[in-house]
FIFI-184452 format. One line per 5 residues: their letters; for each residue x, z, y of N, C-alpha, C, CB. Coordinates in nm, 4 decimals, padded with zeros to 6 digits. Each point is the difference from the previous one (the first is absolute). Glycine has a CB too. Layout:
N
A	X,Z,Y,X,Z,Y,X,Z,Y,X,Z,Y  ...
//
This chain:
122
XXXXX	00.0848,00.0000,-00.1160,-00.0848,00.0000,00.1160,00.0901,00.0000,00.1232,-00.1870,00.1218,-00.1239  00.1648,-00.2063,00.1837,00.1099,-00.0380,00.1530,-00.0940,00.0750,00.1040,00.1175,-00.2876,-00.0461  -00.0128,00.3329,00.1552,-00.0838,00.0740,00.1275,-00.0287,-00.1443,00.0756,00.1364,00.2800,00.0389  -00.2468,-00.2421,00.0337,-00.0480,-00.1313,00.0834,00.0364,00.0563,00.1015,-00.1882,-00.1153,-00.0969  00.2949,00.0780,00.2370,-00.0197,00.1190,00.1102,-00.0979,-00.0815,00.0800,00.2473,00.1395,00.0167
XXXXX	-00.3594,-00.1973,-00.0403,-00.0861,-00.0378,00.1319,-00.1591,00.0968,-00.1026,00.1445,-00.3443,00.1495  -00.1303,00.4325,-00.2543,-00.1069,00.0693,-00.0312,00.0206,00.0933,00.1233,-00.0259,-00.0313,-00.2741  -00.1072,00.0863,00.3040,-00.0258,00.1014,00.0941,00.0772,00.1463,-00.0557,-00.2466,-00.1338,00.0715  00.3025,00.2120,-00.0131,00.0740,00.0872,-00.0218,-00.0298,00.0691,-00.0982,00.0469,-00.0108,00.1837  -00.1259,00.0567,-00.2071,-00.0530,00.0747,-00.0757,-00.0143,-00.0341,-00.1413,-00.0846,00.0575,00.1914
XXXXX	00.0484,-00.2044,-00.2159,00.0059,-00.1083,-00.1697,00.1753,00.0132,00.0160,-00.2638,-00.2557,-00.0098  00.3351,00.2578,00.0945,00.1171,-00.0402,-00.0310,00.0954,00.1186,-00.0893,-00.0381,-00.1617,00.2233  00.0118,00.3113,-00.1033,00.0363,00.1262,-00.0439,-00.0356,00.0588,-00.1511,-00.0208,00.0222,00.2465  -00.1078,-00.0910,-00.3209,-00.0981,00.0593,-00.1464,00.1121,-00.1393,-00.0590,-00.3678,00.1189,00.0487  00.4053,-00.2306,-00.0206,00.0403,-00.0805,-00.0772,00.1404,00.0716,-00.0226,-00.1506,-00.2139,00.0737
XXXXX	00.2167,00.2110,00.0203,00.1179,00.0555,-00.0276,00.0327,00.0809,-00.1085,-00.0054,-00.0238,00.1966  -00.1204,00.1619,-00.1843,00.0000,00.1129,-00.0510,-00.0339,-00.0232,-00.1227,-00.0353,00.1100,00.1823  -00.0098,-00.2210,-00.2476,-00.0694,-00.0824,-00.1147,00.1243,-00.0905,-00.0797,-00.2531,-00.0226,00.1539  00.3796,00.0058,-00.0509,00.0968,-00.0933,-00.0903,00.0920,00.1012,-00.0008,-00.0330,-00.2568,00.0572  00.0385,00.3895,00.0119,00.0995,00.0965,-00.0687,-00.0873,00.1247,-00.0107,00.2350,-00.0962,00.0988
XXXXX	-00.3046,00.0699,-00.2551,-00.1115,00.0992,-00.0656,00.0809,00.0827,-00.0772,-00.2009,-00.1521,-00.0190  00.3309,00.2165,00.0594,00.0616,00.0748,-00.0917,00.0575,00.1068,00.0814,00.0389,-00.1819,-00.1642  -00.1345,00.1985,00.2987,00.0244,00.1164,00.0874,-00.0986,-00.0096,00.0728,00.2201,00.0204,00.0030  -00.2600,00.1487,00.0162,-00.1648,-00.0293,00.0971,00.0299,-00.0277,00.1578,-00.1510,00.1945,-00.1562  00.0496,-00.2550,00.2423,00.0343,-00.0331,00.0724,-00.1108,00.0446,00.0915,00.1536,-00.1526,-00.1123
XXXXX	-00.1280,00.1708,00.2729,-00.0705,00.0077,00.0866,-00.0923,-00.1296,00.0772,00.1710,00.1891,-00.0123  -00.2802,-00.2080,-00.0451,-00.0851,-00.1166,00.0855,-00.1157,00.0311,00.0680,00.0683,-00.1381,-00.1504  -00.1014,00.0312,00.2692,-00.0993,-00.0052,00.0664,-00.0983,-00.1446,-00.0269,00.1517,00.1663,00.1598  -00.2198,-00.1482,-00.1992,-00.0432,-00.1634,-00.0261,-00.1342,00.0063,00.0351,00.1498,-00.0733,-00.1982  -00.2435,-00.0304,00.2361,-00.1472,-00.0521,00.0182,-00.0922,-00.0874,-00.1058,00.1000,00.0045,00.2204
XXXXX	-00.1657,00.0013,-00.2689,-00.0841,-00.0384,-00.0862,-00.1358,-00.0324,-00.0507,00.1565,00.0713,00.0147  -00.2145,-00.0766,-00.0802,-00.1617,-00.0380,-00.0464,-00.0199,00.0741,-00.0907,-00.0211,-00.2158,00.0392  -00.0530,00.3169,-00.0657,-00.0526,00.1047,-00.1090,-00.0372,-00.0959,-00.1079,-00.0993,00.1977,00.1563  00.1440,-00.1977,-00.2965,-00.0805,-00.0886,-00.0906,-00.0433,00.1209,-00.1125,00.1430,-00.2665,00.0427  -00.1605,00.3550,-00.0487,-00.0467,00.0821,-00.1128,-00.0863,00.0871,00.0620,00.1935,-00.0139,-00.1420
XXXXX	-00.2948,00.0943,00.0988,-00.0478,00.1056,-00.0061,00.0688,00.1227,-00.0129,-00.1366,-00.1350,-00.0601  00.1295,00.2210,00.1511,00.1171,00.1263,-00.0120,-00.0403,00.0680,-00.1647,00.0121,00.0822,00.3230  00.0711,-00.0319,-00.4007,-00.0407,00.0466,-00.1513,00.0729,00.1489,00.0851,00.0190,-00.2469,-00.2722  -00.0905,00.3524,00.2088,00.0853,00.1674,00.0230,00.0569,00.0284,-00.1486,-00.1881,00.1328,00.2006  00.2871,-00.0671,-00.1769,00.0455,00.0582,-00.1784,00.0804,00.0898,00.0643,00.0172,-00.2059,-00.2038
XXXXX	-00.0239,00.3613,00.1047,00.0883,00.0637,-00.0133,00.1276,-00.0331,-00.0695,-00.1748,00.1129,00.0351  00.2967,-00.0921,00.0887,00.1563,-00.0364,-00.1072,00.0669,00.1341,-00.0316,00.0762,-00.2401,00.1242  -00.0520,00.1668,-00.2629,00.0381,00.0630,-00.1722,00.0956,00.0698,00.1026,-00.0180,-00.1906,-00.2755  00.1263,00.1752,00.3455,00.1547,00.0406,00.0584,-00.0343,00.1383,00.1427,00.1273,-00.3302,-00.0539  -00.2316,00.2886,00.1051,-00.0009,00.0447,00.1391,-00.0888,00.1133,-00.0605,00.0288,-00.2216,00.1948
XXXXX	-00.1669,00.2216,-00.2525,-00.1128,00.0314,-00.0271,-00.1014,-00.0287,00.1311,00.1116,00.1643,-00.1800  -00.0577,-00.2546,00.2759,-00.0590,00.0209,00.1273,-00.1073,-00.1912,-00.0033,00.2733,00.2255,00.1561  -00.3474,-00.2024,-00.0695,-00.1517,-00.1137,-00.0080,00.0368,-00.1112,00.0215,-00.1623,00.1240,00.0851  00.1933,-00.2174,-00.0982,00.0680,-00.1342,00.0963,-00.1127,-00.0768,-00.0220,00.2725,-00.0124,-00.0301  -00.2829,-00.0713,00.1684,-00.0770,-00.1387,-00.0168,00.0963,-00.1124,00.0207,-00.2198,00.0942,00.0869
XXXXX	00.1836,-00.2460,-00.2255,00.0880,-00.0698,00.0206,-00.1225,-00.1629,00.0258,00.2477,00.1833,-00.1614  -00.1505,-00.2299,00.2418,-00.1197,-00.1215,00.0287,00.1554,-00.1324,00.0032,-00.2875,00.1632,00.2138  00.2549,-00.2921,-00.2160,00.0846,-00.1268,00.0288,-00.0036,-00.0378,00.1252,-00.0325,-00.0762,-00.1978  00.1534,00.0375,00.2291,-00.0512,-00.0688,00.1300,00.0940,-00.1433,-00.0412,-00.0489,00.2405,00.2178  -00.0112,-00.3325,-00.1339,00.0656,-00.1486,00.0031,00.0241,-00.0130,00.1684,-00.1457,-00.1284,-00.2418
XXXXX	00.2746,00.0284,00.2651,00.0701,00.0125,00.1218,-00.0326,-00.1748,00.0070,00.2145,00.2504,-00.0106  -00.1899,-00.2732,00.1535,00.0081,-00.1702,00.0609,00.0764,-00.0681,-00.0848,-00.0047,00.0393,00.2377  00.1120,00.0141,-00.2615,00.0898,-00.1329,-00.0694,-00.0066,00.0376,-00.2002,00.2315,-00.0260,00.2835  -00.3484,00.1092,-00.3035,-00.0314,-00.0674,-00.1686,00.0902,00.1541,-00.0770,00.0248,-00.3785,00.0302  00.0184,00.4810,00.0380,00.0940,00.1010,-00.0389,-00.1630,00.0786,-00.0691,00.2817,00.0110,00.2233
XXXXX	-00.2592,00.0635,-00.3556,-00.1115,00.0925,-00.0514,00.0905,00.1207,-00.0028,-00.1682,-00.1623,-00.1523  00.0907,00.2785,00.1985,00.0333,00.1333,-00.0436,-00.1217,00.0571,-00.0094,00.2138,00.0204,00.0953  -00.1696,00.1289,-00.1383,-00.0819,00.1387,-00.0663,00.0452,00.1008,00.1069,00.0091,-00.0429,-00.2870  -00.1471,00.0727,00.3493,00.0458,00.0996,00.0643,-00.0477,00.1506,-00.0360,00.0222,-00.1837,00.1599  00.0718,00.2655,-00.1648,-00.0610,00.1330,-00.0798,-00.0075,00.1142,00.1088,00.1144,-00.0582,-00.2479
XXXXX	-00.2225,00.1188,00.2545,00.0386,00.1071,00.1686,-00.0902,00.1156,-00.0989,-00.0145,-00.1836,00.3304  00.1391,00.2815,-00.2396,-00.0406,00.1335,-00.0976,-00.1250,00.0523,00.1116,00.2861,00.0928,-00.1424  -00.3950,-00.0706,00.0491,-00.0886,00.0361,00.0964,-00.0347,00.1694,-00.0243,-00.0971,-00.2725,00.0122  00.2097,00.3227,-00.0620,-00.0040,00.1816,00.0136,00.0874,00.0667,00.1143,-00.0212,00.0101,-00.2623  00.0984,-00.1293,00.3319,00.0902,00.0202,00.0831,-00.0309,-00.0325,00.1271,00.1295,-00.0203,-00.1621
XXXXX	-00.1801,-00.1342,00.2141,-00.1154,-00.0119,00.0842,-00.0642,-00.1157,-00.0337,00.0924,00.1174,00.1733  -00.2032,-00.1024,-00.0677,-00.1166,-00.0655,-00.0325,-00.0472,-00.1239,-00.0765,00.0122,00.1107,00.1654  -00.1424,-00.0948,-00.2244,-00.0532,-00.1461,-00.0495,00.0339,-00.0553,00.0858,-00.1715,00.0191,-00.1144  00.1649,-00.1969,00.1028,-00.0014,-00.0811,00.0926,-00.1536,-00.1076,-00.1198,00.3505,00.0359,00.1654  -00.4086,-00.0130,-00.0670,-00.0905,-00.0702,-00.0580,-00.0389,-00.1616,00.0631,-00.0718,00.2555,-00.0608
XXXXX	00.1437,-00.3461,-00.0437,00.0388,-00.1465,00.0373,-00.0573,-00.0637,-00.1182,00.2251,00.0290,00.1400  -00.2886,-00.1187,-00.1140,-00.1053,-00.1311,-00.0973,00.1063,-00.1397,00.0015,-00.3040,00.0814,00.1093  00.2236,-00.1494,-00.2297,00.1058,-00.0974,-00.0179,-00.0468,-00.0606,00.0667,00.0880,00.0018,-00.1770  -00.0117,-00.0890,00.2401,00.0088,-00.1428,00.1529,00.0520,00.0498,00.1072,-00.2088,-00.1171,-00.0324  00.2178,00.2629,00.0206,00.0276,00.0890,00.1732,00.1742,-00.0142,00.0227,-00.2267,00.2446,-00.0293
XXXXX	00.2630,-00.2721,00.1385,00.1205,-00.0075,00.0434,00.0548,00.1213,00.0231,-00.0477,-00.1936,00.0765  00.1938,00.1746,-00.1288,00.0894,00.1592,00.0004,00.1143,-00.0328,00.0352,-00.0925,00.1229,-00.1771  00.1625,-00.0169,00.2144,00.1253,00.0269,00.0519,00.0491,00.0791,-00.0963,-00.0436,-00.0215,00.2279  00.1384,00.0592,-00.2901,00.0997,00.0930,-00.1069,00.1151,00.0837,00.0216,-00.0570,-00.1602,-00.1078  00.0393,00.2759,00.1442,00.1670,00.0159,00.0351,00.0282,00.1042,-00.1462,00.0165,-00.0035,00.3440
XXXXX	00.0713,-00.0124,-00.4065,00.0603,00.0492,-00.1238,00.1108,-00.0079,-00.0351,-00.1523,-00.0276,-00.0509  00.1888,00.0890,-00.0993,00.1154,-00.0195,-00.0871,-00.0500,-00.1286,-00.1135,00.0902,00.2887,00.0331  -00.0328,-00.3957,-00.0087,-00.0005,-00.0447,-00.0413,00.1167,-00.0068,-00.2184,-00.1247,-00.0436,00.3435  00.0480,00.0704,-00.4542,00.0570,00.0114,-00.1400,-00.0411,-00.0886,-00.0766,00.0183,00.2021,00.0119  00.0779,-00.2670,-00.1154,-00.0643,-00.0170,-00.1297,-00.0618,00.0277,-00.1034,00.0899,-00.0445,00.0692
XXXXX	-00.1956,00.0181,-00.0966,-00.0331,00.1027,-00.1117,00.0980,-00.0848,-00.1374,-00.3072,00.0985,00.1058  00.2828,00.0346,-00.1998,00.0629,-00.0432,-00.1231,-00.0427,-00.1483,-00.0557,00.0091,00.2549,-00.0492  -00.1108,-00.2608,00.0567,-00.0722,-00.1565,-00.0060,00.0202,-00.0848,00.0647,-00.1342,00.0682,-00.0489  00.0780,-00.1640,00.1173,00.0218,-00.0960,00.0664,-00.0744,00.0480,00.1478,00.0258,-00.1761,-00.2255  -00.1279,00.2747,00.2378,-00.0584,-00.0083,00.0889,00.1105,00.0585,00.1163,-00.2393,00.0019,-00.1431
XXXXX	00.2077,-00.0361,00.2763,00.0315,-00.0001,00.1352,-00.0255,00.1150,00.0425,-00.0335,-00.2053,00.0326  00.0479,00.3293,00.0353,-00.0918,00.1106,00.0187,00.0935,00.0387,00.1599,-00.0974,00.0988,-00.3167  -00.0164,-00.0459,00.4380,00.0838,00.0625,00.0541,-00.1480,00.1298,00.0774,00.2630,-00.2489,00.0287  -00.1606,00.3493,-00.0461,-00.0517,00.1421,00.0191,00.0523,00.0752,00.0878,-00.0456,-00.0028,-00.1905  00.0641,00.1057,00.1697,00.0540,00.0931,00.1597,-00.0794,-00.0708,00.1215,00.2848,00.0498,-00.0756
XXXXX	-00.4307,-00.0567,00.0849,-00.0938,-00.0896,00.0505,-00.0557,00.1033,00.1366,-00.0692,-00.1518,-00.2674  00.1178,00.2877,00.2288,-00.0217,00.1122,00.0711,00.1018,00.0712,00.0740,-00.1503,00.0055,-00.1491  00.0852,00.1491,00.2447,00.1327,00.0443,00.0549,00.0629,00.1103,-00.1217,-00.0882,-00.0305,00.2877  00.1938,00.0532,-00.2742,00.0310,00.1261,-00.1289,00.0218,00.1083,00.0793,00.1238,-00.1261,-00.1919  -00.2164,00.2476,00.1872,00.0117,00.1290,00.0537,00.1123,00.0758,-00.0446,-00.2237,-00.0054,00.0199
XXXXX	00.3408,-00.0166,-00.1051,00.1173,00.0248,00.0203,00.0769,-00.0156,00.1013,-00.0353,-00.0220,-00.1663  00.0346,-00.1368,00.2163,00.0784,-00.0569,00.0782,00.1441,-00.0349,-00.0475,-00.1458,00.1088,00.1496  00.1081,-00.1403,-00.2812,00.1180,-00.0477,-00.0269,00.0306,-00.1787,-00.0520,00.0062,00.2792,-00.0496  -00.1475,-00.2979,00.0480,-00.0009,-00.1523,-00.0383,-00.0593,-00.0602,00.1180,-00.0273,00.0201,-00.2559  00.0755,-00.1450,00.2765,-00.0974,-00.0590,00.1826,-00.1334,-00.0602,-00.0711,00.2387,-00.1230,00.2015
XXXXX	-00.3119,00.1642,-00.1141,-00.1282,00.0025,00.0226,-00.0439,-00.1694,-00.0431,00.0165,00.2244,00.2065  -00.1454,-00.2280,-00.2226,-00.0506,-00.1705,-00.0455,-00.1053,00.0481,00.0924,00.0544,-00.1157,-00.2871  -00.1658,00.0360,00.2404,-00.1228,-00.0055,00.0415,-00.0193,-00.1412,-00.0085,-00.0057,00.2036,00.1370  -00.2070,-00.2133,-00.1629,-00.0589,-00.1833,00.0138,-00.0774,00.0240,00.0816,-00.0032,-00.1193,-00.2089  -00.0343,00.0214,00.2920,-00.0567,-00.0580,00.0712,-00.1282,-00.0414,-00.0301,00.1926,-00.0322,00.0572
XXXXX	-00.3104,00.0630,-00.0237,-00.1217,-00.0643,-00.0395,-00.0902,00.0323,00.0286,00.0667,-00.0452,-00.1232  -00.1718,-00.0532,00.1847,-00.1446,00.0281,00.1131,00.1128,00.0607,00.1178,-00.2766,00.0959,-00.1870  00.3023,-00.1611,00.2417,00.0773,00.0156,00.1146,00.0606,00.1704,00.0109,-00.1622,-00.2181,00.1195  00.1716,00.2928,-00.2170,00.0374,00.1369,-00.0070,00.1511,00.0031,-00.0874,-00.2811,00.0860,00.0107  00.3540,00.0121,00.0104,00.1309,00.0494,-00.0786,-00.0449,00.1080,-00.0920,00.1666,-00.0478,00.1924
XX	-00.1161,00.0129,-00.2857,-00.0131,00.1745,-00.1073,00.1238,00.0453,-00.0350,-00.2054,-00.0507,-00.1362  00.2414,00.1212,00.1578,00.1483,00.0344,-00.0413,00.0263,00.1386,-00.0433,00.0684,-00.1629,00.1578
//
């Protein structure tokens, strides 16, 4: 996968972070909701996460996972336009995932947050 540098900043920064998937990475990217948010408790954390897809302008798919015991739902439908700020990981699989979607009341990891219905949740 080649970087395009005339993608809008944001497809360019998730691509990057997508051709060196063997370290997590910090992205900001914009997108199109294509899933229905699903909630599940994770096996690791024991804490609530909601995970939904988003698809970007230039054809990039990810999973976005936001812990929602840490802050808020973001309650986003598929077609709705988003903004992402996260850690971008691989999962063991093939899927794309990026999380740290929130602020961490430690303060030891930088903050994410999405964008959606013209509001921030973080």
């Amino acid at each position: 996968m080649e970087i395009d540098a005339r993608l809008p900043y944001g497809d360019a920064q998730l691509r990057r972070a997508l051709l060196e998937h063997h370290r997590p990475a910090e992205v900001t990217f914009s997108g199109t909701v294509a899933s229905d948010p699903v909630f599940f408790h994770s096996t690791r954390s024991g804490l609530t996460h909601e995970a939904f897809d988003v698809n970007t302008p230039s054809g990039l798919h990810t999973e976005v996972v936001d812990n929602v015991d840490v802050g808020p739902h973001v309650p986003v439908y598929r077609g709705e336009p988003v903004t992402v700020r996260g850690e971008y990981v691989r999962d063991a699989g093939t899927t794309h995932i990026v999380h740290w979607t929130h602020h961490d009341p430690s303060g030891h990891h930088v903050g994410g947050f999405i964008e959606a219905g013209g509001r921030r949740y973080a």
